[in-house]
C-alpha positions as CSV (number, residue, x, y, z in Angstrom):
1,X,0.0,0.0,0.0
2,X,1.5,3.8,-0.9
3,X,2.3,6.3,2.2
4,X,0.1,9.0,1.4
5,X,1.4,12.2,-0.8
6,X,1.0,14.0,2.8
7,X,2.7,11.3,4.8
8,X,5.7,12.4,7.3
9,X,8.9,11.9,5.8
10,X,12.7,11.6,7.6
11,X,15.4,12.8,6.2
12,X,17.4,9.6,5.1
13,X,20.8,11.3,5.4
14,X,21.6,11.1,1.8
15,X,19.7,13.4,1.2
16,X,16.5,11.3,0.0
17,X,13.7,10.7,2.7
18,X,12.2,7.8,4.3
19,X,8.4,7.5,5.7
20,X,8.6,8.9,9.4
21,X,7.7,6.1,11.9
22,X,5.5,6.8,15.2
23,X,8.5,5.8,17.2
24,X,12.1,7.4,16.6
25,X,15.5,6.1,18.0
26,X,17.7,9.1,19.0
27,X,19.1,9.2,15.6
28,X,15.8,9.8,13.8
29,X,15.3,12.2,16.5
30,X,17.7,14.1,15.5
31,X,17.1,14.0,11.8
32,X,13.9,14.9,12.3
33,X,14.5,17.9,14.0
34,X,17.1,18.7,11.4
35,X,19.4,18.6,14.6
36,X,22.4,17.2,12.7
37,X,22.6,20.1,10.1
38,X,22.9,22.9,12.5
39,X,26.5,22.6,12.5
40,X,26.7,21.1,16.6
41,X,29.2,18.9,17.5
42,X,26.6,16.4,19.6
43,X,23.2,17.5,18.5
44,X,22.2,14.5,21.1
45,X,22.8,16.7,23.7
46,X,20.2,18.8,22.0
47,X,17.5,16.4,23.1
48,X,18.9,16.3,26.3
49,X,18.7,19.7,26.9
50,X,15.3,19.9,25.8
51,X,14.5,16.7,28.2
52,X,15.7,18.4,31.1
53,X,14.0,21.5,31.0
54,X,10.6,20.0,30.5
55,X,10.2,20.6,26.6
56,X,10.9,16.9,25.1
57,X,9.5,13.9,26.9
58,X,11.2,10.4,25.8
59,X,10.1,6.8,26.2
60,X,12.5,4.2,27.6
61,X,12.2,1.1,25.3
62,X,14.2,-1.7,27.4
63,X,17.4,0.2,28.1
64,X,17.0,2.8,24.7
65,X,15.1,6.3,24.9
66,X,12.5,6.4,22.0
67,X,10.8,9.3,21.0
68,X,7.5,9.4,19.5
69,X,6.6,11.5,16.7
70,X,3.6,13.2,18.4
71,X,6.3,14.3,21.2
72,X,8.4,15.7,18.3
73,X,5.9,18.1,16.9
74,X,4.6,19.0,20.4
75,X,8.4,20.2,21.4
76,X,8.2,22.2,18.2
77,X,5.1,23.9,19.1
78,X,6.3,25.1,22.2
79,X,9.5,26.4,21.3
80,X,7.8,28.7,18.5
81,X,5.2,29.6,21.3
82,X,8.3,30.4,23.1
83,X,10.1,32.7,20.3
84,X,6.5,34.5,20.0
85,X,6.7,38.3,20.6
């Protein structure tokens, strides 16, 4: 069955793109936030950054953090509620 045209994409690295899943290792995390083009040496601690204070809430997955999508979008919405004047 075909992803629809609207479907959430990840960047693949190559620059192609994969269908998003609903649950992301820290890797897809960071693609997905476009993390790992910023130019920062560890864009992982990014997430942990954004864990800490509150903004980013991970799943533990045996001994892995997981992130799901939904949790993604929500930490983008608050940080542009943040940068609001």
């Amino acid at each position: 069955m075909a992803e629809p045209a609207n479907a959430p994409v990840l960047p693949d690295g190559n620059g192609g793109f994969d269908p998003c899943p609903e649950l992301l290792t820290e890797g897809e995390a960071v693609r997905y936030l476009r993390l790992d083009t910023t130019g920062v040496r560890d864009p992982r601690q990014s997430l942990r950054y954004y864990r800490e204070r509150g903004l980013l809430r991970a799943t533990k997955v045996g001994r892995c953090l997981r992130y799901r999508r939904v949790e993604l979008e929500r930490l983008l919405e608050r940080l542009t509620d943040l940068r609001k004047p």
